[in-house]
N, C-alpha and C positions, 0 to 999 in steps of 0.2 A: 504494500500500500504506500503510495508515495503522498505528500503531501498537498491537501487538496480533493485526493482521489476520496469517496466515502465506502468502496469496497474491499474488500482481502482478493489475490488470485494466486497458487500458488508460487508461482512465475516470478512474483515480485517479493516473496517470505522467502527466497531462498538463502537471504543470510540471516536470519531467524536465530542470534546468538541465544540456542540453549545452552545450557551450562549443567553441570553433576548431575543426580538424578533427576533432574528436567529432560534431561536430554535421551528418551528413551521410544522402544519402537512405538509407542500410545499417542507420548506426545506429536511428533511428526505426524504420527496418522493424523491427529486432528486438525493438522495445516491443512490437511486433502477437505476435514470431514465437516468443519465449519468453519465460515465467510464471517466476516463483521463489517459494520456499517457504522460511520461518526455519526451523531446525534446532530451537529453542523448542517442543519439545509436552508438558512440563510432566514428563517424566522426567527428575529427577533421576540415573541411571544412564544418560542418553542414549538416544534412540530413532533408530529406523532413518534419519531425515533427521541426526541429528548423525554415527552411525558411517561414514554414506556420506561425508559433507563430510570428517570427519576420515580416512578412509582415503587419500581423493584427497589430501588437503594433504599427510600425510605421507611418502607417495609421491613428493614434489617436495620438502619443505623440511625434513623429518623429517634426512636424510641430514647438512646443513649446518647441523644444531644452531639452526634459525629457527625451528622448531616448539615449544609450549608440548605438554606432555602434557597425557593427556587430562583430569584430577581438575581440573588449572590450569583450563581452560577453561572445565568442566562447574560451577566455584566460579564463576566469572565469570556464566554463565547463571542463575544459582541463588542464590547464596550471597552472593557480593557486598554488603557490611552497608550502608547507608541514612550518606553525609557531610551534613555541614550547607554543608559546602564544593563539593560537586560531585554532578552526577546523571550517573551515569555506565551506558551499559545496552551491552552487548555485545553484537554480532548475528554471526552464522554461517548464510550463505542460500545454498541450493543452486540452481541456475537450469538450467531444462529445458525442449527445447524442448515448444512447447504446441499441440497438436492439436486444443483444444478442451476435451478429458477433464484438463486440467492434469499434472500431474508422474504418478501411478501408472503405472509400468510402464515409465516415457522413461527412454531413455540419459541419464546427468550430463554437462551441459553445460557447467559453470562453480562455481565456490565463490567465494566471498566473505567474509572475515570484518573484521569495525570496530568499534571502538569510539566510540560518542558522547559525546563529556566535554563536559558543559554547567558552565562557571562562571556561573550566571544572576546572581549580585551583582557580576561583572564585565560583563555581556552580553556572554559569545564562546560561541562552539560551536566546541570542535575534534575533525575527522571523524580519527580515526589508523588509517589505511587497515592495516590488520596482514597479511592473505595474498591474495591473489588466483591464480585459475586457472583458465584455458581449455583443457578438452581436447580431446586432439588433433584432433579430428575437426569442433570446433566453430569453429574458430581462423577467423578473418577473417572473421566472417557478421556483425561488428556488435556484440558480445558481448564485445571488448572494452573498446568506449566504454560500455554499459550498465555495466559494471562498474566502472569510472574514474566515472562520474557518481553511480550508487544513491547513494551516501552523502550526496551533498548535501541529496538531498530528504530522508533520514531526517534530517541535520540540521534543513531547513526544519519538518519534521512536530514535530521536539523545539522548535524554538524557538516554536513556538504552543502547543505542550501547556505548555511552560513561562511564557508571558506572558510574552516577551522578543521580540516578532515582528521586531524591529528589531536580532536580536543580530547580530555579526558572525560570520560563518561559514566557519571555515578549514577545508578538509582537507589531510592531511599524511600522506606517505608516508615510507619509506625505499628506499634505493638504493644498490647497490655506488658506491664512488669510481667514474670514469672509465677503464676499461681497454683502450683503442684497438685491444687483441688480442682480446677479448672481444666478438664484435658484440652479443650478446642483448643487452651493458646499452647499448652505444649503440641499439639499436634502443629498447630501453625508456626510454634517457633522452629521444627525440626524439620519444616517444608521450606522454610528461609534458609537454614543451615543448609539442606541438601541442596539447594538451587545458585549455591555461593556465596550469602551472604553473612554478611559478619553483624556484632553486634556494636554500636558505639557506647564506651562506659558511660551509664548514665554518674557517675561520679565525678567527672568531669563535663561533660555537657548533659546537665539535666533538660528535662520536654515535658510538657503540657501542652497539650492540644487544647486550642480556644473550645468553647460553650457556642455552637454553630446553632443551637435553637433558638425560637425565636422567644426571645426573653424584652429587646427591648421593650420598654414601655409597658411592661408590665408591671413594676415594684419589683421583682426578681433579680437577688444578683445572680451573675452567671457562674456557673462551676466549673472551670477548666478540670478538664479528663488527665489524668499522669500515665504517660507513656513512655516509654522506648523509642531510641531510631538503629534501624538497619538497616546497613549499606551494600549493594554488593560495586564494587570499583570492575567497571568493565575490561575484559582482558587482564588482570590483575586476580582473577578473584582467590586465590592463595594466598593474599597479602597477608602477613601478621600485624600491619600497624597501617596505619594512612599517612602522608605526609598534612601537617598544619594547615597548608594552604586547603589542602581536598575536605579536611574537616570543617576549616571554615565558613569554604563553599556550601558545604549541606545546611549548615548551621545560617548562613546568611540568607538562602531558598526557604527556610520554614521562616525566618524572623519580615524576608519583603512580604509574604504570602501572607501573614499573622500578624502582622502592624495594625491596617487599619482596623482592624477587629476590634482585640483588647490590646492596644499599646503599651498599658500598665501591665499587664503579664507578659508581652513580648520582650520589655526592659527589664522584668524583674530577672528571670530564664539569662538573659545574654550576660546580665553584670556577674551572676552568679557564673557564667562561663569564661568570660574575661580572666577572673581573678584562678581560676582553676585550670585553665589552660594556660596560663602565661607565660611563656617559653618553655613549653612540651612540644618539642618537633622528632620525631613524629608522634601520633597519637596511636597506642594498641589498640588494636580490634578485640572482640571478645567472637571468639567460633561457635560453631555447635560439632563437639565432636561426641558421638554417643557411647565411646568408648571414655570419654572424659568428662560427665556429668558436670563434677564439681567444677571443673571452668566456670559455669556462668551463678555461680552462686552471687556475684555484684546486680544481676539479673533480677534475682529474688525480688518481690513484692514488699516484703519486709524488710528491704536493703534499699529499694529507691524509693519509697514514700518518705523517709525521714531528711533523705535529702533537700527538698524540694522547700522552697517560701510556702510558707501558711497558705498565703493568697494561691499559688496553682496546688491546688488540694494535698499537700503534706503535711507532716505532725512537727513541726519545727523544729527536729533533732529524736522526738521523743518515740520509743518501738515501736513496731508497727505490725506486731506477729511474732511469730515463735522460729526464729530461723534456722534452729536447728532441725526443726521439723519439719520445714519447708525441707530443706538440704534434704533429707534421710527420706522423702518421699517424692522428691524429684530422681533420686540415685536410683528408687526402688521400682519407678517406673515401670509399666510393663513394654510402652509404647517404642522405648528405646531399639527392642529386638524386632520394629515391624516394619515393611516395606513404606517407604512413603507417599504421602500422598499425591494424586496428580487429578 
């Protein structure tokens, strides 16, 4: 899919950087087995490919205050004013499976939404993976490594429309802390691990995700969500540390992204990064190796809540759970010995 275009054909996926157990005979099938379509068709008031994407998302993240309403969004498709700092183009793609006749009439298979934040006077490209979603019916056909990968090639697609063919290319997600009671995020955190991605210490770059609902003008304050970010550094993904600069860059892609929102938790996050990063070059990754559990024990639920300012939902130093417990039931895992997911 090249830029512009609103369909998938395999012709054009053929550099399609899978990576570890992404890259397996299911996944590819699903290059052949489903098309996707950008939500993009020039309605400003959204057409029938964005209400479908946005209905699905909302249905899953709406609930937990990770959803952006719909004008957010639809500014972002549209409206979005031209930086001399960044080229920034949002995509929202619905993915179906393909018969041949393309998406009219297919069940919705998958949504997808990213952002591509190009600094071309730095050469990075960071991919900010914002929603994904397999439903139900499509779940293990391969559809989730297409969707874990897409954005890299929209990266690669920007970094030649931009003249920067050699830029570095991160993509970066978010994730609940580690919550050993919780299997969905260890399944999802061991489906980031397999796919190359590492984790960034929240001990040094702490994350809260803004309060995307709609709270204004209600009497409501908002509750920033505490999260995680992981990167995978494309072509690199073996790396054990990132260089300052690449961390930066992620860290500078969530702060333009999350400004106008809540500026006072965009500033509180960064100062708190400033002072913890301050000539750390490079920065370690944290892996998922599932012979190595206790790696991501800085991970723990109980270990990044107490980091965090009051204000993006932490205890301001004070416990936050039993982390021995956590440890000794993240190790005991069953999930550790199970193929991963796709």
């Amino acid at each position: 899919m090249s830029d512009g275009d609103d369909s998938s054909s395999a012709d054009s996926d053929a550099r399609m950087p899978f990576y570890g157990h992404d890259d397996n005979p299911r996944s590819r099938a699903a290059l052949r087995e489903f098309c996707w379509r950008e939500a993009r068709d020039g309605n400003r008031a959204g057409g029938p490919e964005f209400w479908r994407a946005y209905a699905a998302l909302d249905g899953e993240f709406g609930p937990r205050g990770e959803l952006e309403v719909p004008a957010d969004l639809l500014w972002e498709l549209y409206e979005r004013p031209a930086d001399p700092r960044w080229d920034i183009t949002y995509h929202l793609i619905n993915f179906y499976p393909d018969d041949g006749a393309g998406s009219e009439g297919a069940p919705l298979a998958a949504v997808r939404d990213c952002y591509v934040m190009a600094q071309p006077a730095a050469n990075v490209i960071v991919l900010f993976l914002s929603h994904a979603l397999v439903t139900q019916h499509f779940r293990r056909t391969g559809l989730g490594a297409l969707i874990r990968t897409l954005p890299a090639l929209l990266g690669q697609q920007a970094a030649i429309r931009l003249g920067i063919p050699d830029a570095d290319i991160l993509l970066m997600a978010e994730m609940d802390p580690i919550d050993p009671a919780t299997e969905a995020t260890l399944i999802r955190m061991k489906a980031y691990g397999g796919s190359g991605f590492s984790f960034l210490p929240p001990q040094w770059l702490p994350y809260a995700q803004p309060d995307f609902s709609e709270w204004h003008g209600t009497g409501r304050t908002p509750v920033p969500v505490p999260l995680v970010l992981v990167t995978r550094w494309v072509g690199h993904e073996g790396a054990t540390a990132l260089p300052a600069r690449l961390a930066w860059a992620l860290y500078d892609s969530v702060d333009e992204l999350h400004r106008p929102a809540t500026p006072e938790d965009t500033a509180a996050r960064r100062e708190f990064a400033e002072r913890t990063l301050a000539g750390r070059d490079p920065v370690p990754l944290i892996a998922v190796d599932p012979a190595r559990p206790e790696l991501l024990e800085p991970l723990l639920k109980s270990n990044v809540l107490p980091l965090l300012p009051r204000r993006l939902s932490g205890t301001e130093g004070e416990p936050a759970g039993d982390r021995a417990a956590e440890m000794r039931a993240l190790q005991a895992w069953a999930g550790w010995g199970k193929p991963g997911p796709a």
